[in-house]
PDB file of N, CA, C and O in Angstrom:
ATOM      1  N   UNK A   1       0.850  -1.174   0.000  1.00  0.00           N
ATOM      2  CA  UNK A   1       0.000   0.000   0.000  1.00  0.00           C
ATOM      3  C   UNK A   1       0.897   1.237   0.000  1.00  0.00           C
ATOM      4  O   UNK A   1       1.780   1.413   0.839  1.00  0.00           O
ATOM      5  N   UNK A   2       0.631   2.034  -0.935  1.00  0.00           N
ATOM      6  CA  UNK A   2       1.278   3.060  -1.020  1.00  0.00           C
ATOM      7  C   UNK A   2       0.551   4.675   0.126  1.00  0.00           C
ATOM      8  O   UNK A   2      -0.592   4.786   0.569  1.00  0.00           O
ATOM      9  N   UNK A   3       1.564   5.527   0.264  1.00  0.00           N
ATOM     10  CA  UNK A   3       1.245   6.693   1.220  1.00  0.00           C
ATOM     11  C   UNK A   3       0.115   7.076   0.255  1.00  0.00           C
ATOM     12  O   UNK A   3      -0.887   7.086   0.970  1.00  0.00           O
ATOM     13  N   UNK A   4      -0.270   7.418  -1.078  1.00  0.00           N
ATOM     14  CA  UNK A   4      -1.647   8.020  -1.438  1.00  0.00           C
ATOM     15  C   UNK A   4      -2.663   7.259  -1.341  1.00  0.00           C
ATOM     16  O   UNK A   4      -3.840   7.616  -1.384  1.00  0.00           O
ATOM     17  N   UNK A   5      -2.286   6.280  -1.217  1.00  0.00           N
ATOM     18  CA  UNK A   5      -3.712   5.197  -0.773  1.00  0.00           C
ATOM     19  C   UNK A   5      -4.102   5.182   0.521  1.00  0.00           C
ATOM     20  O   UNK A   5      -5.253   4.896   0.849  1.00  0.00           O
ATOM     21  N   UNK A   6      -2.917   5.572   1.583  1.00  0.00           N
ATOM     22  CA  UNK A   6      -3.456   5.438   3.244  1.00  0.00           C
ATOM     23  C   UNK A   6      -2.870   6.604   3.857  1.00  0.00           C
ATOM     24  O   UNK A   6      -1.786   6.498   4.432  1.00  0.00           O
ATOM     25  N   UNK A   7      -3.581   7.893   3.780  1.00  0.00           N
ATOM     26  CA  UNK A   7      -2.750   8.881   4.098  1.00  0.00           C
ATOM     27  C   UNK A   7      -2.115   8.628   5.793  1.00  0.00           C
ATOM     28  O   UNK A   7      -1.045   9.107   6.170  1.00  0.00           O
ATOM     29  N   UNK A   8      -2.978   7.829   6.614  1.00  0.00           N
ATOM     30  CA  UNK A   8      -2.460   7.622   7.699  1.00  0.00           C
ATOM     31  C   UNK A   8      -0.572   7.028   7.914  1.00  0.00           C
ATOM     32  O   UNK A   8       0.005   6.830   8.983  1.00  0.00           O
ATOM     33  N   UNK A   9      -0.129   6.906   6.804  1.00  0.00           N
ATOM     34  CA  UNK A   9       1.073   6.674   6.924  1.00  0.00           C
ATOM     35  C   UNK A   9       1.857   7.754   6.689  1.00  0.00           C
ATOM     36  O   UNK A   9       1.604   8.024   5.515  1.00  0.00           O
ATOM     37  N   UNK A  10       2.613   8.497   7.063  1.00  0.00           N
ATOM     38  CA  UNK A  10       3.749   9.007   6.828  1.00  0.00           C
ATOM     39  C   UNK A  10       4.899   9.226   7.025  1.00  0.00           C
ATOM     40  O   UNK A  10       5.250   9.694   8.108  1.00  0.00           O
ATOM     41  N   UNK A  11       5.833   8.936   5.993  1.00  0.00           N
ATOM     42  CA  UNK A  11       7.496   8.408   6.642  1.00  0.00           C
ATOM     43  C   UNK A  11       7.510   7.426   6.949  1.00  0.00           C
ATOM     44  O   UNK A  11       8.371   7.220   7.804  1.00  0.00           O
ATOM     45  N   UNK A  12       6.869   6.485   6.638  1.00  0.00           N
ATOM     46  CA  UNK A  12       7.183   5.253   7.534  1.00  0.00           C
ATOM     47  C   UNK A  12       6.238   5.005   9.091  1.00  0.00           C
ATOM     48  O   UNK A  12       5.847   3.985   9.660  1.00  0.00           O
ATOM     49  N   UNK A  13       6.165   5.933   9.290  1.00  0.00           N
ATOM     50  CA  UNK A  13       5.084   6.261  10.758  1.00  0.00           C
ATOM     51  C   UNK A  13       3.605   6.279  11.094  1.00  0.00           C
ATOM     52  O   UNK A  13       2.801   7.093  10.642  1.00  0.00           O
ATOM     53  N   UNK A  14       3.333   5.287  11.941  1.00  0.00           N
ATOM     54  CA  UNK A  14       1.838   5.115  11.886  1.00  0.00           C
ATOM     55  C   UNK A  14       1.095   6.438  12.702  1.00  0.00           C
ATOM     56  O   UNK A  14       1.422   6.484  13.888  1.00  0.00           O
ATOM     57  N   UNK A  15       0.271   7.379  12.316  1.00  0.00           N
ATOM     58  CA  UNK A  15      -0.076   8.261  12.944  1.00  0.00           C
ATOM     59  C   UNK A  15      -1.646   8.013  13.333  1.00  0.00           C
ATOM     60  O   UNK A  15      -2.268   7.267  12.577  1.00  0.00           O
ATOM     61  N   UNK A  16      -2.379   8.613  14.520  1.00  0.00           N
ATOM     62  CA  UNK A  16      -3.384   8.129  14.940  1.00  0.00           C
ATOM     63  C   UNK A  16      -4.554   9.450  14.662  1.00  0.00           C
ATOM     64  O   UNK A  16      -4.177  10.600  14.436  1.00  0.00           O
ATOM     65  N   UNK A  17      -5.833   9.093  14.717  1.00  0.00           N
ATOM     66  CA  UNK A  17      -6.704  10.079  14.886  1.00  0.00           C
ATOM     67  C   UNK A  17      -6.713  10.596  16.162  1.00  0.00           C
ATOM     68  O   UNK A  17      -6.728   9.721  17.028  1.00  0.00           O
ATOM     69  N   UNK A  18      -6.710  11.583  16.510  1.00  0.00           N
ATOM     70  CA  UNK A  18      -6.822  11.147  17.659  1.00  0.00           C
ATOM     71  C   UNK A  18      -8.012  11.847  18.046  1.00  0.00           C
ATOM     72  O   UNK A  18      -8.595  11.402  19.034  1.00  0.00           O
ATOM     73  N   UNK A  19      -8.558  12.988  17.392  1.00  0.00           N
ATOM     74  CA  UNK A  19      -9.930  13.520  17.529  1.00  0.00           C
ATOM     75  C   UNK A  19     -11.180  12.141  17.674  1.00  0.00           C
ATOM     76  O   UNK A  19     -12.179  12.230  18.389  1.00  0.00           O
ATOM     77  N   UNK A  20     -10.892  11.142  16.979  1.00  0.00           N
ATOM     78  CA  UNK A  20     -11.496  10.032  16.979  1.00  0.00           C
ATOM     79  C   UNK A  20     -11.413   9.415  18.138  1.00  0.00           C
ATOM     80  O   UNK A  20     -12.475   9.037  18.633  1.00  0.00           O
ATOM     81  N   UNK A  21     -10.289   9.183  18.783  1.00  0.00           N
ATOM     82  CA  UNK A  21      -9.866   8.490  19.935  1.00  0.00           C
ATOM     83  C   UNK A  21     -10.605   9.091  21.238  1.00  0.00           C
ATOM     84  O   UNK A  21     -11.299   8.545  22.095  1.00  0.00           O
ATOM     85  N   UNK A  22     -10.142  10.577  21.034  1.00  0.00           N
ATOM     86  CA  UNK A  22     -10.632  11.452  22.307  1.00  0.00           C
ATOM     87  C   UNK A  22     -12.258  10.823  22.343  1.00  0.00           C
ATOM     88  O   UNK A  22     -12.813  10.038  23.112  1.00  0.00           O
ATOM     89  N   UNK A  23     -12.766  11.636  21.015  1.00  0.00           N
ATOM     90  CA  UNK A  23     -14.152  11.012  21.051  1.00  0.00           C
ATOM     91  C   UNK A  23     -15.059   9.717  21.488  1.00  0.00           C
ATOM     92  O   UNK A  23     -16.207   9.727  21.933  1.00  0.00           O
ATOM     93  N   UNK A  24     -14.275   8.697  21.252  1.00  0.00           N
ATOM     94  CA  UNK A  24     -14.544   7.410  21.747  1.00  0.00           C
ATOM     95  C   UNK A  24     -14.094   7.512  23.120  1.00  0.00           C
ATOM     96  O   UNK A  24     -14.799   6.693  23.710  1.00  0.00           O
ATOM     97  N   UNK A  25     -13.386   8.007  23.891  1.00  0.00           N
ATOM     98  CA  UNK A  25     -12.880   7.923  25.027  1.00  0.00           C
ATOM     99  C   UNK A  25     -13.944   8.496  26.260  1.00  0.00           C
ATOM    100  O   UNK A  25     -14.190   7.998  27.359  1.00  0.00           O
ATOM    101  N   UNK A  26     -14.494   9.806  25.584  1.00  0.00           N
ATOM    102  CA  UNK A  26     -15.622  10.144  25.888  1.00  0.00           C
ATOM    103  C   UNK A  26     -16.666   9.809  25.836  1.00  0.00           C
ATOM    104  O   UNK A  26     -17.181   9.725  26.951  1.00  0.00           O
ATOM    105  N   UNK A  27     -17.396   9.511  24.899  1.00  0.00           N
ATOM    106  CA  UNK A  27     -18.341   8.605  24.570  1.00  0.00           C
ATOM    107  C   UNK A  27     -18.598   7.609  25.630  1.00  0.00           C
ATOM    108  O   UNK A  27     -19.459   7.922  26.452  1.00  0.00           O
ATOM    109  N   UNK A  28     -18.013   6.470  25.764  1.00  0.00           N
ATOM    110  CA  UNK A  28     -17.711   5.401  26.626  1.00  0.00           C
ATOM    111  C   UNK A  28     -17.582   5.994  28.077  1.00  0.00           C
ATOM    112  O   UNK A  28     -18.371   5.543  28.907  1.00  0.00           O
ATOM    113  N   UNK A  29     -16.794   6.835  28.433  1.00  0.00           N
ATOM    114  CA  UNK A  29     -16.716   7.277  29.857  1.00  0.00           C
ATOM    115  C   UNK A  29     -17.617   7.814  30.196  1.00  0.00           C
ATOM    116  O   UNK A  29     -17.618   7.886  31.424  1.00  0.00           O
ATOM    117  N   UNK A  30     -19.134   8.637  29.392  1.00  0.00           N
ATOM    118  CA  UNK A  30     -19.866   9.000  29.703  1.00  0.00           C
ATOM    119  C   UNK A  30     -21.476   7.704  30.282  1.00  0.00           C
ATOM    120  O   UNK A  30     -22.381   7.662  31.115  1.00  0.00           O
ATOM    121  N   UNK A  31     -21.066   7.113  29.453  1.00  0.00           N
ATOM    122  CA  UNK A  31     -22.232   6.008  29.331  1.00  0.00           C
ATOM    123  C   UNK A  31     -21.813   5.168  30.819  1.00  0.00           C
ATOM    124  O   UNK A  31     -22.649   5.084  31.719  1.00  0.00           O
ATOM    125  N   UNK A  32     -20.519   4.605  30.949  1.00  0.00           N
ATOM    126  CA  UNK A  32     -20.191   4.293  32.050  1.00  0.00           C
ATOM    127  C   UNK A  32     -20.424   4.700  33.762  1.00  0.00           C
ATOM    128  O   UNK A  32     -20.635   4.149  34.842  1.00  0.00           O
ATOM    129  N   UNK A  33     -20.218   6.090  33.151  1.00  0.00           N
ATOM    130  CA  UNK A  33     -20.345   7.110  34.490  1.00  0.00           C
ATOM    131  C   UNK A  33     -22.073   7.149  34.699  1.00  0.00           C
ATOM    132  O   UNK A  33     -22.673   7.302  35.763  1.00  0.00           O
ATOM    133  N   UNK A  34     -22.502   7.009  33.685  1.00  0.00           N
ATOM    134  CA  UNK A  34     -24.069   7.421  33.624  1.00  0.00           C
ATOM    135  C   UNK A  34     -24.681   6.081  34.077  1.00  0.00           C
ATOM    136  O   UNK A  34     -25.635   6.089  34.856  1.00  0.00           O
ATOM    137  N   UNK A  35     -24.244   5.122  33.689  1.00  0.00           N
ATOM    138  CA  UNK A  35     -24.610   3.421  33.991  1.00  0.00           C
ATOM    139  C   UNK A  35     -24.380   3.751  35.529  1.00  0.00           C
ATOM    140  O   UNK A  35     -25.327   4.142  36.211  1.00  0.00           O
ATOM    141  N   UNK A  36     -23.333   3.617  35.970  1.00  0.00           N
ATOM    142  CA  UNK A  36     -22.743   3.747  37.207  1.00  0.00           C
ATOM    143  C   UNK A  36     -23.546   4.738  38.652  1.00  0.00           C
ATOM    144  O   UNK A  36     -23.639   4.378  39.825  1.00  0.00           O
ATOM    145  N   UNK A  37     -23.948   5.826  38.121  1.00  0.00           N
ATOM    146  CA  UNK A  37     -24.536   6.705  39.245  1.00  0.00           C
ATOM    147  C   UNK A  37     -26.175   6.183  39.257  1.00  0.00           C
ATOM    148  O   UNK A  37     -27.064   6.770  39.874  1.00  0.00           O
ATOM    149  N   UNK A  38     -26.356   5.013  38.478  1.00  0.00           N
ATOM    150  CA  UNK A  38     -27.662   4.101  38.689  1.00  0.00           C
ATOM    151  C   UNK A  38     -27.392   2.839  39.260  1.00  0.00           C
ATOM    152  O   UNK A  38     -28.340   2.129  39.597  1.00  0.00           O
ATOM    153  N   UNK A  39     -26.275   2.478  39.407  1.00  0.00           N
ATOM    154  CA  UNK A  39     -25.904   1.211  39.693  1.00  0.00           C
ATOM    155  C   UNK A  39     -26.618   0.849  41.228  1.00  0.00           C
ATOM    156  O   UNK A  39     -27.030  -0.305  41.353  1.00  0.00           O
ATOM    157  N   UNK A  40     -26.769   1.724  42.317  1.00  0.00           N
ATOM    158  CA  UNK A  40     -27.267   1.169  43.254  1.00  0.00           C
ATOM    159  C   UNK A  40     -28.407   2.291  44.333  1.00  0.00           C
ATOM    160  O   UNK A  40     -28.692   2.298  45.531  1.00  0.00           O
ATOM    161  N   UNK A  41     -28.878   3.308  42.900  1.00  0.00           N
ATOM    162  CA  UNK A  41     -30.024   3.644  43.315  1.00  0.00           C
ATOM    163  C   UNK A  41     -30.713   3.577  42.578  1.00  0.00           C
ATOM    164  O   UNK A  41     -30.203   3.041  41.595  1.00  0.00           O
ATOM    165  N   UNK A  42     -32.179   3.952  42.357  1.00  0.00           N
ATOM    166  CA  UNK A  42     -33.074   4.233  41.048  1.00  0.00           C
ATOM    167  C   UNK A  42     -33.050   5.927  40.696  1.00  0.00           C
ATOM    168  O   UNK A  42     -33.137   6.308  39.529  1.00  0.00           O
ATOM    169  N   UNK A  43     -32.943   6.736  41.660  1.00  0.00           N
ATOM    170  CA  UNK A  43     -32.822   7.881  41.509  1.00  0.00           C
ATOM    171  C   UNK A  43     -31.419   8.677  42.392  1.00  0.00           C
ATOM    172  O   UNK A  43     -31.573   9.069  43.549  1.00  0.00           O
ATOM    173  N   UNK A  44     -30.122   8.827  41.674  1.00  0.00           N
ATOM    174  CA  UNK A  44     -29.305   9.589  42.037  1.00  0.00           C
ATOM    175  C   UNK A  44     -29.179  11.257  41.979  1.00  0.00           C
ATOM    176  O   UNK A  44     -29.481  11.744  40.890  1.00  0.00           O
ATOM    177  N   UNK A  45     -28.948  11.777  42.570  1.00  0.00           N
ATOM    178  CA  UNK A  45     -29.227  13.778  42.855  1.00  0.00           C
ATOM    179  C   UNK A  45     -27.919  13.452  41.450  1.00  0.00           C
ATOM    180  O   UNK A  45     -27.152  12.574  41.052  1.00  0.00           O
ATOM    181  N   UNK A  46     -28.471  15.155  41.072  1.00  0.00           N
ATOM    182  CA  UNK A  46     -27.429  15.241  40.200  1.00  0.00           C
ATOM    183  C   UNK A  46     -26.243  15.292  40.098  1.00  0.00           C
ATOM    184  O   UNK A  46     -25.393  15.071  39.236  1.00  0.00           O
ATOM    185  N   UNK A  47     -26.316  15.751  41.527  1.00  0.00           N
ATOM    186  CA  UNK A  47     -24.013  16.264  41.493  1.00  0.00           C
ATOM    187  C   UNK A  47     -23.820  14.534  41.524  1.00  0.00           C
ATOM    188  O   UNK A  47     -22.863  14.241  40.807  1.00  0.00           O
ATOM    189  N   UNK A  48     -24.356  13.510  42.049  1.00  0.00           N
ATOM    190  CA  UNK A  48     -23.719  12.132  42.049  1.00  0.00           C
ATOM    191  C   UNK A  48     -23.560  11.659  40.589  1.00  0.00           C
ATOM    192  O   UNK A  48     -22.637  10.962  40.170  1.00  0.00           O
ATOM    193  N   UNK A  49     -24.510  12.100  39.938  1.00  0.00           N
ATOM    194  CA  UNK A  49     -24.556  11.551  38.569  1.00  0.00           C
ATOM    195  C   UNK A  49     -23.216  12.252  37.571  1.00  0.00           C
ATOM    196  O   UNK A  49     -22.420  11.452  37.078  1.00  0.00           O
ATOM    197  N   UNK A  50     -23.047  13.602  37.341  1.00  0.00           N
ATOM    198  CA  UNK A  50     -22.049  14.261  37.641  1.00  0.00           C
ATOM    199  C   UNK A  50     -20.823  13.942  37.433  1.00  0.00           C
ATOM    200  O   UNK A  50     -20.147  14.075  36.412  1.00  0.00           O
ATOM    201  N   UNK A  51     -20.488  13.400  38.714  1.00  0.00           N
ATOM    202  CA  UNK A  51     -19.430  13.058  39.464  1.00  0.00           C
ATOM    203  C   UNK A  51     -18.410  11.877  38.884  1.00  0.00           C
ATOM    204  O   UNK A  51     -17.217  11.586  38.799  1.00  0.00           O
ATOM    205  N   UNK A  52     -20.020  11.312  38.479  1.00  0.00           N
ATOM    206  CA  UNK A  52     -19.364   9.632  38.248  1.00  0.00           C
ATOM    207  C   UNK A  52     -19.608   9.831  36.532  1.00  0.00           C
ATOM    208  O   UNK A  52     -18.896   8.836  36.397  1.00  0.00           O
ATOM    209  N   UNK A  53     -19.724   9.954  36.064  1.00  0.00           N
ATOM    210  CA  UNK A  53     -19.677  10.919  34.837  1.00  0.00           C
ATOM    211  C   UNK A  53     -18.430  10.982  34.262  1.00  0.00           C
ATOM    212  O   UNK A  53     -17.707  10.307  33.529  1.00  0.00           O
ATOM    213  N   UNK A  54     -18.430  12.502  35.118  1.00  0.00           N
ATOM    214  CA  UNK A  54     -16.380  12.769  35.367  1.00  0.00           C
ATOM    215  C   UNK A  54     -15.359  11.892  35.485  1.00  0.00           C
ATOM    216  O   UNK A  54     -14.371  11.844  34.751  1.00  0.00           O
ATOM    217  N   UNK A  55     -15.607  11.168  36.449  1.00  0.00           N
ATOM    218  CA  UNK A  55     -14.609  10.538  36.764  1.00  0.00           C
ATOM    219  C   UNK A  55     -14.478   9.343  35.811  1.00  0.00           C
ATOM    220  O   UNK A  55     -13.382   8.892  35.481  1.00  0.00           O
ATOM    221  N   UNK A  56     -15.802   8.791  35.331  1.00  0.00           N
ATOM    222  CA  UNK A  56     -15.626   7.235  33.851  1.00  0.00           C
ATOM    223  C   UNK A  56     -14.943   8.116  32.642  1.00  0.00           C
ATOM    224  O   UNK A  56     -14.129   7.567  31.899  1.00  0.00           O
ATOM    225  N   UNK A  57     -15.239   9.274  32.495  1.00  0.00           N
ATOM    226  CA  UNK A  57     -14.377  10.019  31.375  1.00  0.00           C
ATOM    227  C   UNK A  57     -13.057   9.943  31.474  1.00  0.00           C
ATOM    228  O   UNK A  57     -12.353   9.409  30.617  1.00  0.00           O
ATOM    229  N   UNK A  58     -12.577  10.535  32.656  1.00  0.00           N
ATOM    230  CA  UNK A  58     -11.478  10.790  32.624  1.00  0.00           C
ATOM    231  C   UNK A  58     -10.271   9.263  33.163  1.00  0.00           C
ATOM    232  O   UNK A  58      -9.056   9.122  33.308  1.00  0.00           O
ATOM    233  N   UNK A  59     -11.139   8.647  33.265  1.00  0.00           N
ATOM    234  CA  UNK A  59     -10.319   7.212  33.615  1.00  0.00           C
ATOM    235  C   UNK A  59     -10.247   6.449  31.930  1.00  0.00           C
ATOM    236  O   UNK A  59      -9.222   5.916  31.506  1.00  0.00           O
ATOM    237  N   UNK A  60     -11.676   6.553  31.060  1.00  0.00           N
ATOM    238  CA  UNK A  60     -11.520   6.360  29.866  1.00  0.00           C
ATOM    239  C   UNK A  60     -10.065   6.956  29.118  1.00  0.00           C
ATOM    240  O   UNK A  60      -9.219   6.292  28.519  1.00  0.00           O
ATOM    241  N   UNK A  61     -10.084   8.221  29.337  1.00  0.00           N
ATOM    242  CA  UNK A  61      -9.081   9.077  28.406  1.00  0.00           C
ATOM    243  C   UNK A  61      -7.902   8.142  28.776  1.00  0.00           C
ATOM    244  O   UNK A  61      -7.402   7.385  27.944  1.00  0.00           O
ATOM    245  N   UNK A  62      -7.395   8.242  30.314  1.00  0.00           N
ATOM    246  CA  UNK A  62      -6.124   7.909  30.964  1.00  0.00           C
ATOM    247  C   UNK A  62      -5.745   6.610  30.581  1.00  0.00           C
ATOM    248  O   UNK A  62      -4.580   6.221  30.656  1.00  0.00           O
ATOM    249  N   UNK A  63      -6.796   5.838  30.121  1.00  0.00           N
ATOM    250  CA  UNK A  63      -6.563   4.241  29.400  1.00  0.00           C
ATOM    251  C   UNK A  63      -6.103   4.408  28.228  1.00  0.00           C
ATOM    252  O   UNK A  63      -5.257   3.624  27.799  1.00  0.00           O
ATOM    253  N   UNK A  64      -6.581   5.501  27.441  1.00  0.00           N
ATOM    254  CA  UNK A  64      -5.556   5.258  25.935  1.00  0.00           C
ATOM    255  C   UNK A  64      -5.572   6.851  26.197  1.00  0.00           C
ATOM    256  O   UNK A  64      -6.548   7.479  25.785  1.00  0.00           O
ATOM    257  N   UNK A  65      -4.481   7.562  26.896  1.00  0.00           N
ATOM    258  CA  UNK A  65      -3.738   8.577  26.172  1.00  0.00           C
ATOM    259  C   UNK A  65      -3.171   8.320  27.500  1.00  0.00           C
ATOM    260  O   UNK A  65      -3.717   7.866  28.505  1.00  0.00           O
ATOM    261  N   UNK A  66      -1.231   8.932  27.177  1.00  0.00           N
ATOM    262  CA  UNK A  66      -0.342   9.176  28.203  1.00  0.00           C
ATOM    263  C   UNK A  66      -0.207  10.980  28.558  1.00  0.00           C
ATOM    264  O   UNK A  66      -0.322  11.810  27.656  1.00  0.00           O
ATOM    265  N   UNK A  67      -0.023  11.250  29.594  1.00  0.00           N
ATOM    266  CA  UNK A  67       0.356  12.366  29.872  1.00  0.00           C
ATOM    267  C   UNK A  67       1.104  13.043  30.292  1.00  0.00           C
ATOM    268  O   UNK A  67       0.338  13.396  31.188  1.00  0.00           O
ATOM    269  N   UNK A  68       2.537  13.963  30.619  1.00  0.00           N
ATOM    270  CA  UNK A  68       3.885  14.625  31.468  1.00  0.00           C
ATOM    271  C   UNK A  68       3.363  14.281  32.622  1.00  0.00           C
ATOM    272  O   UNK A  68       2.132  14.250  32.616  1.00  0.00           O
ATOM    273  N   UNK A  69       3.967  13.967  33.779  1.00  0.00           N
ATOM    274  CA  UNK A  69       3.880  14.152  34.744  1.00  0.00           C
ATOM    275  C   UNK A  69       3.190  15.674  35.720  1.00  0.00           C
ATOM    276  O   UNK A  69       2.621  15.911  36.786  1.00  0.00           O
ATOM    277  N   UNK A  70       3.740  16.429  34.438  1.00  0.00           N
ATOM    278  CA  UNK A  70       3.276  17.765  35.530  1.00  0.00           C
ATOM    279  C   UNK A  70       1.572  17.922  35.492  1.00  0.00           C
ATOM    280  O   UNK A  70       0.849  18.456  36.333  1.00  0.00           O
ATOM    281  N   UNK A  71       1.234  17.318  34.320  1.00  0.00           N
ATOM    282  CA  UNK A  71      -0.208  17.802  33.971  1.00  0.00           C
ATOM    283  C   UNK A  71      -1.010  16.559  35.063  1.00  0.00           C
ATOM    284  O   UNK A  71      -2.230  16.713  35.126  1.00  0.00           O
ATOM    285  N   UNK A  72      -0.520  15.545  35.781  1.00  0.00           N
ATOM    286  CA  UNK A  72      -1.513  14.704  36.579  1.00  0.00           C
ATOM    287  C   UNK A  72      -0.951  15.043  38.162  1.00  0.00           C
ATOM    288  O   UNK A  72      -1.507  14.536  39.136  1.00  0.00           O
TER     289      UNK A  72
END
């Protein structure tokens, strides 16, 4: 396969979407978090729902993206 057939190659180097990635990362961490702040009530207040929300997102992201040390 040549580079005009798969622009994802260049140089030799596999490059990623990553607008795609983020997106899926979110996606998933939201549904999780949202599954989750039902998991053991029928009705959670909002800041719980929220919360757990936040936190399936951002555990999503931290599974496929790395970050400097200074930023965690």
């Amino acid at each position: 396969m040549t580079k005009k057939q798969n622009p994802e190659i260049e140089s030799g180097r596999i490059t990623a979407r990553l607008y795609s990635l983020m997106e899926e990362a979110v996606e998933t961490g939201v549904t999780f978090g949202y599954r989750r702040a039902f998991k053991h009530t029928d009705s959670p207040n909002e800041l719980d729902v929220i919360e757990h929300i936040v936190q399936e997102v951002m555990n999503a992201i931290c599974e496929r993206f790395t970050f400097p040390e200074e930023l965690t």
